[in-house]
KOLVEX-873814 format. One record per atom (N, C-alpha, C, O): residue in three letters; x, y, z. Coordinates in steps of 0.2 Angstrom, whole numbers, plus 5000, padded with zeros to 4 digits. Layout:
# residues N
alaXYZ ...
# end
This chain:
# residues 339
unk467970044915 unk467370004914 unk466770034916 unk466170004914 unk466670084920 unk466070114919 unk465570124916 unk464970114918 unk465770154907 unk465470124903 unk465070064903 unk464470064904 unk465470014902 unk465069944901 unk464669904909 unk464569854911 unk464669954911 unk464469924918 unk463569944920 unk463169954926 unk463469964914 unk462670024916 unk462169954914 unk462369894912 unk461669974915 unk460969924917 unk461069904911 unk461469854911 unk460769944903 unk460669934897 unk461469864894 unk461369804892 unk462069884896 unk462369824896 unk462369774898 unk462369724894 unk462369764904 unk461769684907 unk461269664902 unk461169604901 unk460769724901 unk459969694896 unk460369674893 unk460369614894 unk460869684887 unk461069664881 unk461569604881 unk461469574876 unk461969584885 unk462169524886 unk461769484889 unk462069434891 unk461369474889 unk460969434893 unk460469414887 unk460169454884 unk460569334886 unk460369284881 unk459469274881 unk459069264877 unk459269274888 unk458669234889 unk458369244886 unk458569294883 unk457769224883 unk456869264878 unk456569224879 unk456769164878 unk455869234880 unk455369184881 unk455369144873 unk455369074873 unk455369174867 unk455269104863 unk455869054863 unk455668994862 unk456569064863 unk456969044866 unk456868964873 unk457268914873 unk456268974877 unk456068944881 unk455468884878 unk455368824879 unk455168944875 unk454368904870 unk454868854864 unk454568814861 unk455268864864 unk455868814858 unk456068764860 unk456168714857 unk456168764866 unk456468724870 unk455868674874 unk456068624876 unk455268694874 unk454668654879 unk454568624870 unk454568564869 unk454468644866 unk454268604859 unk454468574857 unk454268544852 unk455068554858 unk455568494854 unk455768454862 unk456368434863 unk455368454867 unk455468394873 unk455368334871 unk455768294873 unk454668314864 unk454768244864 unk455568234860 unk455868194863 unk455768254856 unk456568244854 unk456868224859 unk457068164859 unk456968294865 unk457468254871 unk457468204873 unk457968174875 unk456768184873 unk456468124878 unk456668064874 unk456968024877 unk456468064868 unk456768014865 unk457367984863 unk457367924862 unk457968034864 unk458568064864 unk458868034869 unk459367994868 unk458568044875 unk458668034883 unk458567944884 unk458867914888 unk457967904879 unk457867834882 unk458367814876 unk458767764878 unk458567834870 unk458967784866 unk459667804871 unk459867754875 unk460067864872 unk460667854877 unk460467794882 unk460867754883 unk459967784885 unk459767724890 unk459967664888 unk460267614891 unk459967664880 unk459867604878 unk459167554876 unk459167494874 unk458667594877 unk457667574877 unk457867584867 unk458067624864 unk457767534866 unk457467524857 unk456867474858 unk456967424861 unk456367494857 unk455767464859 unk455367444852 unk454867404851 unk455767504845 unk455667484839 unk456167434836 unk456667444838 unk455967384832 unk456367344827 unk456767394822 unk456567444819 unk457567354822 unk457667384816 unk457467364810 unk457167314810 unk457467404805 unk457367404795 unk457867394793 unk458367414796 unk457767354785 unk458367344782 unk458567404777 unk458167404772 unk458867444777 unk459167484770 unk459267474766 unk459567424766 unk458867504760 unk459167484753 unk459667534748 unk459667564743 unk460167504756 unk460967534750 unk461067514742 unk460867464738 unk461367554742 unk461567524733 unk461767484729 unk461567454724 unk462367484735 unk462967434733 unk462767364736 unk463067314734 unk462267374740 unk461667304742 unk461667244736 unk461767184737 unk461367294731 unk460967274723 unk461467224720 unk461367174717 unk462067254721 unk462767224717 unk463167164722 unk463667134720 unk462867164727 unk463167104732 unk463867144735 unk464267114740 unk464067214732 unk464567234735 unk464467264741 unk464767314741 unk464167244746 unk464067284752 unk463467234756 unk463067214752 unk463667214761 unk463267194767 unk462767224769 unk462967284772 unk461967194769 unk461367244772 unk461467284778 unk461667254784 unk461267354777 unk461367374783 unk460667364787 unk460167354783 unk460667364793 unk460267404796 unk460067444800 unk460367454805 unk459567484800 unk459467564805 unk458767554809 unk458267524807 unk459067584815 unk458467604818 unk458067644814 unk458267654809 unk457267654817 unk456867694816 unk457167774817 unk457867774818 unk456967844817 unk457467904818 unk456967914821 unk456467884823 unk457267984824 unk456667984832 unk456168004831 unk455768004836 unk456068034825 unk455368064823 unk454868004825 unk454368024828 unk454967944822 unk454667874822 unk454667874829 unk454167884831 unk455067854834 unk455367864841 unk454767904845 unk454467874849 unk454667954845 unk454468014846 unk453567984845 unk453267974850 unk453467984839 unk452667944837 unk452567894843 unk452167894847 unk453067854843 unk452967794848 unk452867814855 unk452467774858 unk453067854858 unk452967884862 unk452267914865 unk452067914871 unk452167944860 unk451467984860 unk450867924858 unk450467924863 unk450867884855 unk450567814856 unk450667794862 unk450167794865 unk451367764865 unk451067734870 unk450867774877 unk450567744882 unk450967834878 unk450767864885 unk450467924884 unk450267954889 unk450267964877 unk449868014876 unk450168074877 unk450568094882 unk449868124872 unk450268194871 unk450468214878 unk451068214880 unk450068234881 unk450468284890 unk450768254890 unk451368274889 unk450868184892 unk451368144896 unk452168164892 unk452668184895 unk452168154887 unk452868174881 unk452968234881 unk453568254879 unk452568284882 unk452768374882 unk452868374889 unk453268414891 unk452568344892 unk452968404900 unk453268344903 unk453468364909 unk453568284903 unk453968214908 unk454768274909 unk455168274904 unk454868304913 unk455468324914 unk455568394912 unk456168434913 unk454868424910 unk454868494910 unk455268544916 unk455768574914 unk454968554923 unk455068564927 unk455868584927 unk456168634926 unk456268514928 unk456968514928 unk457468544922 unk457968564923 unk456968524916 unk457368554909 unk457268624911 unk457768664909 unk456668654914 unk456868724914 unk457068754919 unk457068814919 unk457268734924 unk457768754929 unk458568744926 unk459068774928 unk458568704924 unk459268674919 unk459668724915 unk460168744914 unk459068744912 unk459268784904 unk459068854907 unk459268894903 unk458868884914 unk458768954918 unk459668964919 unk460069014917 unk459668904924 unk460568924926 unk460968934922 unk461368984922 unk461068884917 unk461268874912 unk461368924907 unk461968924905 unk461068984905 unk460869054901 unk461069094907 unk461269154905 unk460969084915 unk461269134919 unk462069134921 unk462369174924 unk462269074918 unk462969054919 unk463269084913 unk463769124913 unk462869044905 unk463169094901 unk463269194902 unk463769224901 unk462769224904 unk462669284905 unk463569304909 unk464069344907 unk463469264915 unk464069284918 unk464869264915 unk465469264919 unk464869234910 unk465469214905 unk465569264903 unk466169294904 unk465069314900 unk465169364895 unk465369434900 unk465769474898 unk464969434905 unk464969484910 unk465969474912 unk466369524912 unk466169394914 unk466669394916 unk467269434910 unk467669474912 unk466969404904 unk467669404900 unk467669494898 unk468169524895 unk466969524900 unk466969614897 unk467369644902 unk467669694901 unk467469604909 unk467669654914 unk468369634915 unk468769674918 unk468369584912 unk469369564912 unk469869564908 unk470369544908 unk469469614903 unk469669594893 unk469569694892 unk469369714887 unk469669724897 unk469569804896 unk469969824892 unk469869864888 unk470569804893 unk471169844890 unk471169814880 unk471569834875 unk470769774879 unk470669764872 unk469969794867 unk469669794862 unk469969804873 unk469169834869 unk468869914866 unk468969964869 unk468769914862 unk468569984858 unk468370044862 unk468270034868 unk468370104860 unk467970154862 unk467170134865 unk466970094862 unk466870154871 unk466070144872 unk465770134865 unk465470084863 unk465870174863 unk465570204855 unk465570164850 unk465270164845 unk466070124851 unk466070064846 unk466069994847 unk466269954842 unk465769984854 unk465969924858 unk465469884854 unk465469824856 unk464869904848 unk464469834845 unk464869814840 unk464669764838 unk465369844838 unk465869824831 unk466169764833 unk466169714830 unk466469774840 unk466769734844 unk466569654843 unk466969614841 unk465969654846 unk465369584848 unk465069544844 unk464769494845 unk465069614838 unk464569564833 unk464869534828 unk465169564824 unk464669464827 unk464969434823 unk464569444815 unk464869464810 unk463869444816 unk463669464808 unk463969504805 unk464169554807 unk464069494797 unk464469544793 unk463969614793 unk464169674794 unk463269594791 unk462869644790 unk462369644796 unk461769614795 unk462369674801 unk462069674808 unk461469744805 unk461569804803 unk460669684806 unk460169744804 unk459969824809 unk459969814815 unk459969874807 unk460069924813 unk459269914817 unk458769914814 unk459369914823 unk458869924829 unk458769964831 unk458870004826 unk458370014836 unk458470054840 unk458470024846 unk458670044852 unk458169964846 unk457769944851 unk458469894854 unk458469834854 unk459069944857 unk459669894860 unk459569824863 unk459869774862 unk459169834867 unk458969754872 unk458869684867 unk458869624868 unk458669724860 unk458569644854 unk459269614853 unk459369554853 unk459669654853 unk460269624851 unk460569574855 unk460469554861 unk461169524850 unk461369474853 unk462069484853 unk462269514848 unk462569454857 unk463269474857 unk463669424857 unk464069404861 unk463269414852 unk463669314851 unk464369304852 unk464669264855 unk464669354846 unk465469324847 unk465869374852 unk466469374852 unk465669404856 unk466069424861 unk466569384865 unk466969424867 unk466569314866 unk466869264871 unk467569244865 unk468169244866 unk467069244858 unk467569204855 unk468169274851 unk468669254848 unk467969324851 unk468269364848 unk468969384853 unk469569384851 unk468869394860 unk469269404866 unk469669354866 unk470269374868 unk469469294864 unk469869244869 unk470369234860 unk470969234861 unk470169234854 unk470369224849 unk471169294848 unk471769284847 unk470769364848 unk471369404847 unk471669434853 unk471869494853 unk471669394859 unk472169394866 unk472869384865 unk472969344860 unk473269404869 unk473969364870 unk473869314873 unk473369304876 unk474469254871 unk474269184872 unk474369184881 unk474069134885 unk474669234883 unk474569224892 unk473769244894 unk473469224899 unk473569284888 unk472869284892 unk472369254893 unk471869264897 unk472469214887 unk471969144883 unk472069104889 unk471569094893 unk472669074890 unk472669044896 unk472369064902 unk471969034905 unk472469124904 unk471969134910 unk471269144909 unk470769134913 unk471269164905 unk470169164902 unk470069104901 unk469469104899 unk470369044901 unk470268994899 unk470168944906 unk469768904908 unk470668974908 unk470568944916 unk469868974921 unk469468944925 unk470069054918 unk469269064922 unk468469034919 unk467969034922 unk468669004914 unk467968984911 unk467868924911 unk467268894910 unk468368884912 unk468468804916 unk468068804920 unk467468774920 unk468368844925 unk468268874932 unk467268884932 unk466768844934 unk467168924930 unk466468934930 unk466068884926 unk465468884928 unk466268834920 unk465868784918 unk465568754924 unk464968734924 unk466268744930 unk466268674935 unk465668704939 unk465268674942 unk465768754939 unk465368794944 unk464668804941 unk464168824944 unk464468784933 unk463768774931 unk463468704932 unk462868694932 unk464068654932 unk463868604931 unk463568584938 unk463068554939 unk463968604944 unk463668584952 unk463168624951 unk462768594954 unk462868664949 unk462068694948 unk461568634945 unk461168604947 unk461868644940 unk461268604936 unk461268534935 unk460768514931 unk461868494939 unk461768444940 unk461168394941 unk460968334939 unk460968434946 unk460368404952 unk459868394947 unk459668334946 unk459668454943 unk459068474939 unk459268394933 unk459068344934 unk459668404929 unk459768364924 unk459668284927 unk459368244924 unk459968264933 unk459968194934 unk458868184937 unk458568134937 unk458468254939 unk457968224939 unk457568234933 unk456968234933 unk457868254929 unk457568264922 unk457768184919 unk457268154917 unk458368164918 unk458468094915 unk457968034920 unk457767984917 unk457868044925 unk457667974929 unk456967984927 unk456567944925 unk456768044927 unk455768044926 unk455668044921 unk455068034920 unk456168034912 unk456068014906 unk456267934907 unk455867884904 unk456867904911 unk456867834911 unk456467804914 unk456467744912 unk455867834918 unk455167804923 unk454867784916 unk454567734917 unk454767804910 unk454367784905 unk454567704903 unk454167674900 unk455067674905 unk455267594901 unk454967574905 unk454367554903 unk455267564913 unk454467534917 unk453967564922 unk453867534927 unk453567614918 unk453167644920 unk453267644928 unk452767624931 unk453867664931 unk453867674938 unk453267744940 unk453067794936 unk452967744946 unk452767814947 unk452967844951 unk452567894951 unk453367854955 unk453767874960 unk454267934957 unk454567974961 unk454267954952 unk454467994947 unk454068024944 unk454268074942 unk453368024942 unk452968104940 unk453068144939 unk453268174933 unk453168184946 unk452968224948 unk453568274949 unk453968244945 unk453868314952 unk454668374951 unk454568314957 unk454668254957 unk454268344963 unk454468334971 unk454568264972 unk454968244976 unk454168234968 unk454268154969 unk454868134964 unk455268094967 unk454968154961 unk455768124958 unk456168144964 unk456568114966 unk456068224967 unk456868214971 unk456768174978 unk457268164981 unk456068154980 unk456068124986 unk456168054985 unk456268014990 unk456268034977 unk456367964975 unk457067954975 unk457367904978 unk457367994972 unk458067994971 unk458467994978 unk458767944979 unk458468064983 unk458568034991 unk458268004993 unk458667984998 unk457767964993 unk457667894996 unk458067844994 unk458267794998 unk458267864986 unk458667794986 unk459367794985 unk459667744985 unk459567854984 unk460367864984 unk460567914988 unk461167924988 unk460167954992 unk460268014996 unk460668054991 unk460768044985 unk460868124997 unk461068184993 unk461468164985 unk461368184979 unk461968124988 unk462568094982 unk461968074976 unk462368064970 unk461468064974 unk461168034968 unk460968104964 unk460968104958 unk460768154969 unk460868194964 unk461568244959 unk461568294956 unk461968214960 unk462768244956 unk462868164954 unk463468164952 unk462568104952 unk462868064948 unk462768084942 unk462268094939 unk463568074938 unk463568084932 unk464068164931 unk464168184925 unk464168194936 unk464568234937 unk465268214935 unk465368274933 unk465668184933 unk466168184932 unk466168174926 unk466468214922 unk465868114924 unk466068124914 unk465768204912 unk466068234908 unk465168224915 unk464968274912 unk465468334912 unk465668364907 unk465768344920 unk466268384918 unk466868404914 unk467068454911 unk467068304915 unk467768304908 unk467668324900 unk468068354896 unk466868314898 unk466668324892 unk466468384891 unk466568404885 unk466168424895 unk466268514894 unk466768534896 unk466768594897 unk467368504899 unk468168544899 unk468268524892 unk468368564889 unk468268464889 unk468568434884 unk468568494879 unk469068524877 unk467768494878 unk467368524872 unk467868624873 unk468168654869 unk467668644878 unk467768694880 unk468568734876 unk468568784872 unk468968684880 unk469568674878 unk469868674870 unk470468694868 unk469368634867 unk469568604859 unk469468674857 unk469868704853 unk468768694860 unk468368754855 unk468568814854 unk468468844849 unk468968834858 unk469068894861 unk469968894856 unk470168944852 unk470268854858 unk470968834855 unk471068834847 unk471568854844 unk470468784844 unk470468794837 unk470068854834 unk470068854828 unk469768894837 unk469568954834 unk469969004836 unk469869054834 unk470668994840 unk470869054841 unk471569014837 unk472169034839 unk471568984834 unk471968944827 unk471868954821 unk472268974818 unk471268954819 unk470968974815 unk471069064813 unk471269094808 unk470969084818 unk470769154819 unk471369174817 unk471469214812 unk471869154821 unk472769184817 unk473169164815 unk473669194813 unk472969094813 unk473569064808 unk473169054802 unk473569034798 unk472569044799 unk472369024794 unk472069084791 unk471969094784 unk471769124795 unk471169164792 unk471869254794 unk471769304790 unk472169244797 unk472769294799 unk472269364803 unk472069414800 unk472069334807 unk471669404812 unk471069424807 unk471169484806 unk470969414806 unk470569444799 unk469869474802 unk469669454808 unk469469524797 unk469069574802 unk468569534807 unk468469474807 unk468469584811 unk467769534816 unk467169524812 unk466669484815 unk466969554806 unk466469554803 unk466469524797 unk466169534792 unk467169464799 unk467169424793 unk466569374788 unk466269344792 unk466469364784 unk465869334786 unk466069244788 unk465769204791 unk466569234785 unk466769164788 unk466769134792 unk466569074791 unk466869184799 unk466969164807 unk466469134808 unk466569074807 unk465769154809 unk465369114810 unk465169034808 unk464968994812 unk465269034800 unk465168944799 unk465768944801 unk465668894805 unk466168944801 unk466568914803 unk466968894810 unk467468864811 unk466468944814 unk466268914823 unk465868884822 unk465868824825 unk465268894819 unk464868824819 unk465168754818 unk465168704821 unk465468774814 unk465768694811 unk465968664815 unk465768614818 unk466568704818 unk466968684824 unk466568644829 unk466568584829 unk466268674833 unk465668674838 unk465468594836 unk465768544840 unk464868574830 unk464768514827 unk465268474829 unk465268424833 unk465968484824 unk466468434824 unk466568404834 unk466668344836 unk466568474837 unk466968434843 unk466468424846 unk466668414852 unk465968414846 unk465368394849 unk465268334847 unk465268284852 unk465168314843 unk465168234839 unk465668194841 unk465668134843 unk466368244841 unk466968184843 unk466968154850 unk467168094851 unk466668184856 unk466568214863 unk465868174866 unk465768184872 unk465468144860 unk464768144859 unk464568084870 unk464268094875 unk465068034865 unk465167964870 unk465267974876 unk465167924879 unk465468044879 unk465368064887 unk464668094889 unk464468104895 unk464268104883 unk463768144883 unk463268064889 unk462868064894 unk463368014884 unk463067944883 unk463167904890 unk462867864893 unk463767914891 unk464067924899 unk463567944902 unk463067914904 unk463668004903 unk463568034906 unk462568004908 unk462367984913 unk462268004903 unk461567984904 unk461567904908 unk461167884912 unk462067884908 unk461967834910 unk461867814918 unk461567784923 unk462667864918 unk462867884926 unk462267904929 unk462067884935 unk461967954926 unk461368004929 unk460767944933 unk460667964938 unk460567874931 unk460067844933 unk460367804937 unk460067764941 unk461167794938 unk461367734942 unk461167754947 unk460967804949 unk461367704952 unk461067674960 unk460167694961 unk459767714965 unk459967674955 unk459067694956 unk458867624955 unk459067574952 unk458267624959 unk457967564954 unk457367544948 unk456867504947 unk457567604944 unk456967604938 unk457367544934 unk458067534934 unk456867504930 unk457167454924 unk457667474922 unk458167444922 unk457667554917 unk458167554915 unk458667594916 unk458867654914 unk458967564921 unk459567574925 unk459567484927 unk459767474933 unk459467454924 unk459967404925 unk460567394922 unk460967364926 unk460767404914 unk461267404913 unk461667464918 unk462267444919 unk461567514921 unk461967574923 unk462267544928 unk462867554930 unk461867504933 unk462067484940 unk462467424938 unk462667394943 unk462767394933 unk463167344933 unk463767344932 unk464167294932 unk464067444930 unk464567474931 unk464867484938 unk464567474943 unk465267494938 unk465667524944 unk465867604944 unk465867634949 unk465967614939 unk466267694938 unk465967724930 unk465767684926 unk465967764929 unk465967814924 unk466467774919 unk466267764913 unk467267754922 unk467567744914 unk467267684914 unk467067664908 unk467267634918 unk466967544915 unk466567564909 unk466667544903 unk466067624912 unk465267614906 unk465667644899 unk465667604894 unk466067684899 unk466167704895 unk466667664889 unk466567674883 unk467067614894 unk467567554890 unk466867514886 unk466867504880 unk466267504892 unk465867454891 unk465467444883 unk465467394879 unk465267524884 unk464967564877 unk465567554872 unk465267554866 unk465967554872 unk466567584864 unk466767524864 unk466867514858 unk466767454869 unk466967394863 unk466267374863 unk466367314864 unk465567384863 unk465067354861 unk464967384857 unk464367394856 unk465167424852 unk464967484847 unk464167524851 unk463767534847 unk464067554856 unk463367604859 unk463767644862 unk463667644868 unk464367684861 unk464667754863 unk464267814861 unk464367874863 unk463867784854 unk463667844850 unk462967854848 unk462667884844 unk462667794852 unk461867794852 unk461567864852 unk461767904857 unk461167884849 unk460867944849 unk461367994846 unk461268054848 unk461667994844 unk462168054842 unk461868054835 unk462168104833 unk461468044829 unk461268054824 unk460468044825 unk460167994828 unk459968114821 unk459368084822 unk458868044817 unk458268024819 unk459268034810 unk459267994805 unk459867944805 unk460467954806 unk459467884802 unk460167824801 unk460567804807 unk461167794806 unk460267794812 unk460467774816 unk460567684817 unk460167644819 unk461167694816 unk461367604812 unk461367564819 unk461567584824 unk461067484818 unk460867454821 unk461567404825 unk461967374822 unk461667414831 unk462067374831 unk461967324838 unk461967354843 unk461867264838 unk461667194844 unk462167224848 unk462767244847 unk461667244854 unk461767254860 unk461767184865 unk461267174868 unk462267144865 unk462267094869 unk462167094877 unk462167054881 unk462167154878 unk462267154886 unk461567214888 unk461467254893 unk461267204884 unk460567264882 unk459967244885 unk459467274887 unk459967154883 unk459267104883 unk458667134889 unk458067124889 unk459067174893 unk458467164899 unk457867234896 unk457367244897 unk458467254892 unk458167354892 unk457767334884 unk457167364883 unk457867304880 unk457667274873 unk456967274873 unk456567314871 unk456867204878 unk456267184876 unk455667234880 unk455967274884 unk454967244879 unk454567274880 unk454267234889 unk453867254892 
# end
């Protein structure tokens, strides 16, 4: 492993790039909006659809929220452009630093534990890249080495799947105690927008707000669904691509062109099925606080209550579409509803 162990390989695993970050500060009002419907804040009236089968009396009117793009305007209406580009900046980028330094070290882990499967030096880009047609560079550090994690764990022996699977369990839990903190004062400083609390602004005043009112413990609420939900995910993804990979597709080249949509797909699929811990999880993030909207969160006891709570009131999947997001009476909402 000498080879793979020189600076220039580091450079080239390593995911970060400033537009990458610039991408993520510009679609903020999205999360924000993202972040107050998981709360349950619908502050817009729903619309009636004019389904088809409406016209024929064969279908019952639906109706849909506003999409967040609409969402999104409203916001910038009521509190003004800055306020909607930087509310939780701070902590999204501390979030998404560890988070791209945790992935770095997945790929780090799985090149140093996966030696005995891997190519000549000399051929080690063949290995990694999933594009069928990779444009030539000189310039090695642009490169990305996207399918390396799934390429390893896909054409391993199943004893080894199992352990690469456990070390990367292992290290998820280990991203999420990092980025915990960051994410819960990221969720409380977009929830300060329902009642304009201010005790949230600011990065330092959200976390002296949060220890004031939950001590160290309020920074890891929501810890637990989050974790089940990226084991879930983890698990699913990893398992049907290395499914895919030898019983359907029969090992088939690394430069297939298939592979890729059809990890994305994947990806999609179990992300949606999974979505309802994401919605947990935001909820958990604001309990024991006292911003408005975290009154429904404080009337839970645990992670699974909210979660029972949400799946029989039809809200496990709120925010999980960013169009047609179907209207469903939240009887247990009224505090969070009205303006």
């Amino acid at each position: 492993m000498e080879e793979l162990s020189d600076t220039n390989l580091d450079r080239q695993l390593h995911t970060i790039s400033p537009e990458q970050c610039l991408i993520r500060q510009l679609i903020n009002p999205i999360r924000f909006s993202r972040t107050l419907i998981q709360l349950g804040y619908e502050p817009l009236p729903p619309y009636r659809s004019l389904h088809p089968l409406a016209l024929f009396g064969w279908s019952k009117p639906l109706f849909f929220y506003p999409n967040m793009f609409a969402y999104a305007r409203y916001l910038f209406h009521k509190r003004g452009f800055w306020y909607v580009m930087t509310t939780g900046f701070q902590a999204r980028f501390f979030c998404d630093l560890l988070t791209d330094a945790c992935q770095f070290m997945n790929r780090r882990f799985m090149l140093e534990n996966s030696s005995y499967s891997l190519p000549p030096p000399s051929n080690v880009d063949s290995f990694v890249f999933a594009d069928p047609n990779p444009t030539t560079d000189e310039n090695l550090h642009a490169k990305r080495w996207n399918g390396l994690v799934e390429n390893i764990m896909e054409e391993t022996t199943l004893w080894k799947f199992g352990v690469h699977l456990s070390g990367l369990l292992a290290m998820k839990a280990y991203e999420i105690i990092l980025t915990q903190p960051f994410y819960v004062i990221m969720v409380r400083q977009m929830a300060s927008f329902v009642g304009g609390e201010s005790g949230y602004t600011w990065f330092h005043q959200a976390v002296w707000s949060i220890y004031k009112e939950s001590g160290l413990a309020g920074f890891v609420q929501g810890f637990w669904p989050r974790l089940f939900c990226e084991s879930i995910r983890l698990i699913l993804y990893f398992s049907a691509c290395r499914f895919i990979r030898r019983h359907v597709l029969s090992l088939c080249d690394r430069e297939n062109g298939l592979l890729v949509p059809l990890r994305t797909l994947l990806l999609i699929i179990i992300t949606n099925c999974t979505y309802r811990y994401e919605v947990v999880t935001c909820m958990m993030a604001v309990r024991g606080s006292g911003l408005v909207a975290a009154r429904e969160a404080n009337t839970f006891t645990s992670w699974r209550s909210c979660r029972r709570a949400l799946t029989e009131t039809g809200q496990a999947n709120r925010g999980c579409m960013p169009f047609w997001r179907g209207y469903v009476q939240a009887k247990h909402l009224t505090a969070l509803q009205a303006e």
